[in-house]
N, C-alpha and C positions, 0 to 999 in steps of 0.2 A: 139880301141882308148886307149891310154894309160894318164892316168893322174898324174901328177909329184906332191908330198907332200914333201917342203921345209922346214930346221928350219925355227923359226921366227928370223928375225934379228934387232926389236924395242927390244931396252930397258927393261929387265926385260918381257919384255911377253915369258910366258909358254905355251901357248894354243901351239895344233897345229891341223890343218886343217882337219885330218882324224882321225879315230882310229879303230885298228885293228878288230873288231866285224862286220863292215859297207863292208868288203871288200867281204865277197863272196854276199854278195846282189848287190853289184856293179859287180862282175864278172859276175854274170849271165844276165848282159844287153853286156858283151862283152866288159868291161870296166877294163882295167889292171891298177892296182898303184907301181908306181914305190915310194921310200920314201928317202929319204935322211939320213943318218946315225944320228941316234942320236937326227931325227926331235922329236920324241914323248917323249924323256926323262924327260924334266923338269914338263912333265902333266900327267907320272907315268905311259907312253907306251913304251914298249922297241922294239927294235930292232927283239929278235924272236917275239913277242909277231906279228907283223906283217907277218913276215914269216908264223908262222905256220898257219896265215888266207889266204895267197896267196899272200901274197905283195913282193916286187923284193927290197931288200937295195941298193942303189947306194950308192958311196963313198964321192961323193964329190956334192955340188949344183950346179957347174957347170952341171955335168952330168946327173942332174934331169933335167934341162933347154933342154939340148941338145937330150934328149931323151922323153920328155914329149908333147903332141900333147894340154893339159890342163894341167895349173900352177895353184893348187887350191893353196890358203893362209888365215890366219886371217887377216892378215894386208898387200896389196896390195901396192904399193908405194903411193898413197893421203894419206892413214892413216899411214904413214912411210916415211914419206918424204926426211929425210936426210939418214939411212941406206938403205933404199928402192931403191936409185937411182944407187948403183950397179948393181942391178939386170938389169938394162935397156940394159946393155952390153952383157947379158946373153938370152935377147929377141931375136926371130926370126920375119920376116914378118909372121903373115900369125897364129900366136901362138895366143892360148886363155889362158886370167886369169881370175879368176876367185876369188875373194876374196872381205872383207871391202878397202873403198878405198875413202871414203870422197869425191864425185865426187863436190858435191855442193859448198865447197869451195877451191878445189883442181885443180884451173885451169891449175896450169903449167903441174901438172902432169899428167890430163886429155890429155894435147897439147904433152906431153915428149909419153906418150901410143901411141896414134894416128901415131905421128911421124913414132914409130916403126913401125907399122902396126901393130900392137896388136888389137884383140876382144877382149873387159873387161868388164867385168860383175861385178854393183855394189850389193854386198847383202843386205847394207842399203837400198837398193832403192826398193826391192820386197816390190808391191802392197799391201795392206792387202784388202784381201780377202778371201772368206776362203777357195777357193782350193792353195789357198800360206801359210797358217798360217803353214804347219810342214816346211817350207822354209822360215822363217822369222825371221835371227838372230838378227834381236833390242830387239822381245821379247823375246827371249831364252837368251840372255845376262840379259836384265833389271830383268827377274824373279830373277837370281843372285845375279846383284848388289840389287836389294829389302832386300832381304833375309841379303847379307854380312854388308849392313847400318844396320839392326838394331842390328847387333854383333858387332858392331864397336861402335854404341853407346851404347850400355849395359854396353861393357867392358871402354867406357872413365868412363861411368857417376857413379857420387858417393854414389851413391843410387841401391838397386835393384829394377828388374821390377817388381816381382808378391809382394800381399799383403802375408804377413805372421802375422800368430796370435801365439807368440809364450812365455813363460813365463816372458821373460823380456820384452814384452810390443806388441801392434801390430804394425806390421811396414805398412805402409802406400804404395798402388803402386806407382808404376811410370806413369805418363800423356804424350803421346806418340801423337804428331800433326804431321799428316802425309799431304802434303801438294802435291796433286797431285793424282788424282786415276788411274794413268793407269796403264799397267803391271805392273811396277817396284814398287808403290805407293801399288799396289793391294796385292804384295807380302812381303811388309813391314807391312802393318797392320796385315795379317795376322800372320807372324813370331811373331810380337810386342805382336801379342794377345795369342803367343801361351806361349810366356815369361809370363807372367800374368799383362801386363802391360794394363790401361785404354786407350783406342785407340781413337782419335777421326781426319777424314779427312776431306780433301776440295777437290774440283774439281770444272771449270767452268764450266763443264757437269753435270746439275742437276740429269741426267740421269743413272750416274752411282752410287748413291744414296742406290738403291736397293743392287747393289753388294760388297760396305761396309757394310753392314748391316749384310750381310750374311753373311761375316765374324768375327762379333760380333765390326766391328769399329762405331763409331755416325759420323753420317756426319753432318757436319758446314755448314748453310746453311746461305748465305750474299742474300741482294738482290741487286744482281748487274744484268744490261740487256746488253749481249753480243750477238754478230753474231756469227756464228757458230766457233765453236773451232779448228774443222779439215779440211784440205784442200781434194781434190780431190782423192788423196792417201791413204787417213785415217789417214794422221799424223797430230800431232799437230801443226798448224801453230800460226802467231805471230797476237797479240791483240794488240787493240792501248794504245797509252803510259795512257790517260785519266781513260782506264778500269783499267790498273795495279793500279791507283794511288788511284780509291777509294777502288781496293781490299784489298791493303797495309793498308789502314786508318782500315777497319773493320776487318782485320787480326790480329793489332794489341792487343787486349786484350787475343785473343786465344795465341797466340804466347806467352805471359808474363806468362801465366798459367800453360805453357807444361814446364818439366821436358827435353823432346829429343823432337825437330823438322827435321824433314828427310822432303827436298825437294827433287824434280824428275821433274820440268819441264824445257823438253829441245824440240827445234824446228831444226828441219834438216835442215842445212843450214844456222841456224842465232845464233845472242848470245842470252844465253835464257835468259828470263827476270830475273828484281830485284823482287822479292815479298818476302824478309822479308829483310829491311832496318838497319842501325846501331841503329837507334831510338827504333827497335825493339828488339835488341840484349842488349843494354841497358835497357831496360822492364824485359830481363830476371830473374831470378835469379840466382846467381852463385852456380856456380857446372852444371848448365844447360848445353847440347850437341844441338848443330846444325850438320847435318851428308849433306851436298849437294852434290846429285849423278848429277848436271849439273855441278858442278865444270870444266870440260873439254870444257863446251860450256862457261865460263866465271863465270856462279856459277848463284843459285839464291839467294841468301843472297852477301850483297854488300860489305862484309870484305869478302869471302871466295877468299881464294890462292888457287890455284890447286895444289895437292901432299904435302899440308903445311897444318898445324893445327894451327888457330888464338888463340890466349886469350885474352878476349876484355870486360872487367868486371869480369874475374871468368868465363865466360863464353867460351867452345871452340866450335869454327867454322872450320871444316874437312871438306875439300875438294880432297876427294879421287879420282885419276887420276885410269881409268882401271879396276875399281874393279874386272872384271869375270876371269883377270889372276890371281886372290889371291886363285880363287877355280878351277885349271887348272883343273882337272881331268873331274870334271861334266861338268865342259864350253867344255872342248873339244868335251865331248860326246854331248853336245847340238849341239853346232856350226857344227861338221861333220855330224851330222846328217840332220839338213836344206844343208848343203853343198850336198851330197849323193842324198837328194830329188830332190833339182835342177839338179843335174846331168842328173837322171835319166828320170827328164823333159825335158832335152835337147838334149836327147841322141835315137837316132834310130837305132837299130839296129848296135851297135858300133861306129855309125856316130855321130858326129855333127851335129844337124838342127838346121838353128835359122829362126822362122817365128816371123819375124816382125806382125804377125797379133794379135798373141797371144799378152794378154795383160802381162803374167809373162816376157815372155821375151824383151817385148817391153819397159816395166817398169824400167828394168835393165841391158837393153844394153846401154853402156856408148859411147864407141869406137867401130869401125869397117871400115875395107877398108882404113884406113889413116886419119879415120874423126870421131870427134866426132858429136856423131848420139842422145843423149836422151835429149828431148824436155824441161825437166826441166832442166837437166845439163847448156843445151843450155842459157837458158834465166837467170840464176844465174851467169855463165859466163859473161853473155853483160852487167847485173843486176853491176855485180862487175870491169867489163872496165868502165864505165859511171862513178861510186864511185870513181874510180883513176883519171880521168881527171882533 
């Protein structure tokens, strides 16, 4: 089987889908990479660097297409929607992709795949489970963006993070509200607390309580009574507008007291909620940083611009579009590496097998045969026909 590695052709993204370390572990399932010239450059992989692990350079991305039996990508045409839709001309019947691809609100190009007879395999949509977590790029990305939000607010804010006792006085830390515990939230406390900043989180998971702790953050504990947080997937789903609105009321005092507030809740498929409001931004003090890694889902603070930096009091509100292409090199090794896993799960003996019984594959088959095939895709599609009527 041979698998085709293309630039990326979004905007500024650097990632690319493989990297040369991964390929004789793929060659020994009988799994050949073909790579497109120049694919690994801007994430710090060159050209021999593939070679001398086995990979074949094509010259052109046309010729990846037309030689490639799997088109693996970072960004799949839903998550690329207006460069992404050249490639559609470059599709065969009968071809597998493989890449991020927004399937949940990406219906045209759900319909535009299908059309072709393309197999598409979404990576957002791998189940969490734990024979899927080394195949599971949301959190091998959000570990990143965690990590890149609180360098992004260190370096806005006016203040530094750790305490210093030094003879002109002691400088006091920085208060660090981290507003979300999952991967990405998980890896911003940490990082925050390794700057010597005071840490303190929230999560509607009283549960994860224990695992800020361990990392030396204080969890904020409201008493709010919610239904469960996560849907059948294990992802985050959406709470009702009533729960947002007394979390906001009891958030606010935390929110005025923090120094950097870094949100991280985003829902697959929906805009993710408001929970820190203008009212709250106003609370702040100036020189204050707000860092929102949901900015791309609409933002959870209600001034954030996506790829735009607010000042709204002395305060700025960053809404960073993409963070894990700012650290191309690791992101890549992350991303190919879940990329590689799944292959290897899907791959027999040089073959292609896709058993719908399985739950990995069943989770993240989008397209197939002419038709879109995956049961949530499905129902967010009719979910969003109904909304346009």
């Amino acid at each position: 089987m041979i698998v085709g590695i293309v630039k990326e052709s979004f905007p500024n993204e650097a990632r690319v889908a493989m990297v040369p370390a991964l390929l004789p572990q793929l060659a020994k399932a009988d799994i050949e990479v073909v790579i497109e010239s120049g694919a690994g450059d801007a994430a710090g992989f060159l050209d021999e660097e593939y070679t001398a692990k086995g990979g074949k350079i094509l010259s052109s991305r046309a010729e990846v297409f037309q030689t490639a039996d799997v088109v693996a990508q970072v960004r799949a045409l839903g998550a690329n929607p207006e460069q992404g839709k050249s490639d559609l001309e470059l599709l065969r019947d009968g071809q597998t992709v493989v890449g991020m691809c927004e399937p949940l609100t990406g219906a045209e190009s759900n319909n535009a795949m299908a059309a072709k007879g393309v197999t598409l395999f979404s990576m957002e949509m791998m189940p969490r489970i734990t024979r899927a977590q080394s195949m599971d790029v949301l959190s091998s990305m959000a570990t990143i963006a965690g990590y890149k939000a609180v360098l992004i607010a260190a370096n806005e804010l006016p203040k530094m993070f750790p305490m210093m006792m030094t003879a002109a006085g002691t400088v006091a830390p920085a208060r660090v509200f981290v507003v979300g515990a999952g991967v990405a939230g998980l890896q911003a406390i940490a990082s925050a607390k390794k700057l010597g900043a005071i840490v303190h989180a929230y999560d509607v998971r009283p549960a994860v309580k224990e695992q800020v702790e361990s990392l030396g953050g204080k969890f904020v504990e409201f008493e709010l009574e919610a239904e469960s947080s996560e849907d059948a997937g294990g992802y985050a789903k959406e709470l009702g507008e009533d729960f947002y609105r007394k979390q906001r009321e009891m958030m606010l005092s935390v929110v005025a007291a923090s120094d950097v507030v870094i949100t991280t809740a985003a829902i697959p498929g929906k805009k993710a909620p408001i929970l820190v409001t203008a009212e709250m931004v106003q609370g702040m003090h100036p020189g204050s940083v707000i860092v929102d890694l949901a900015a791309e889902r609409g933002g959870n603070c209600e001034l954030t611009r996506v790829d735009e930096t607010v000042v709204e009091g002395g305060v700025k509100i960053i809404g960073p579009g993409n963070i894990p292409t700012t650290v191309p090199y690791h992101a890549s090794q992350m991303y190919a590496k879940n990329i590689a896993t799944f292959l290897l799960h899907l791959v027999d003996e040089g073959t292609l097998k896709i058993d719908t019984e399985d739950e990995i594959t069943e989770g993240t088959l989008i397209t197939r045969g002419g038709k879109v095939v995956n049961p949530r895709v499905l129902e967010a599609m009719g979910a969003s026909n109904e909304g346009s009527k």
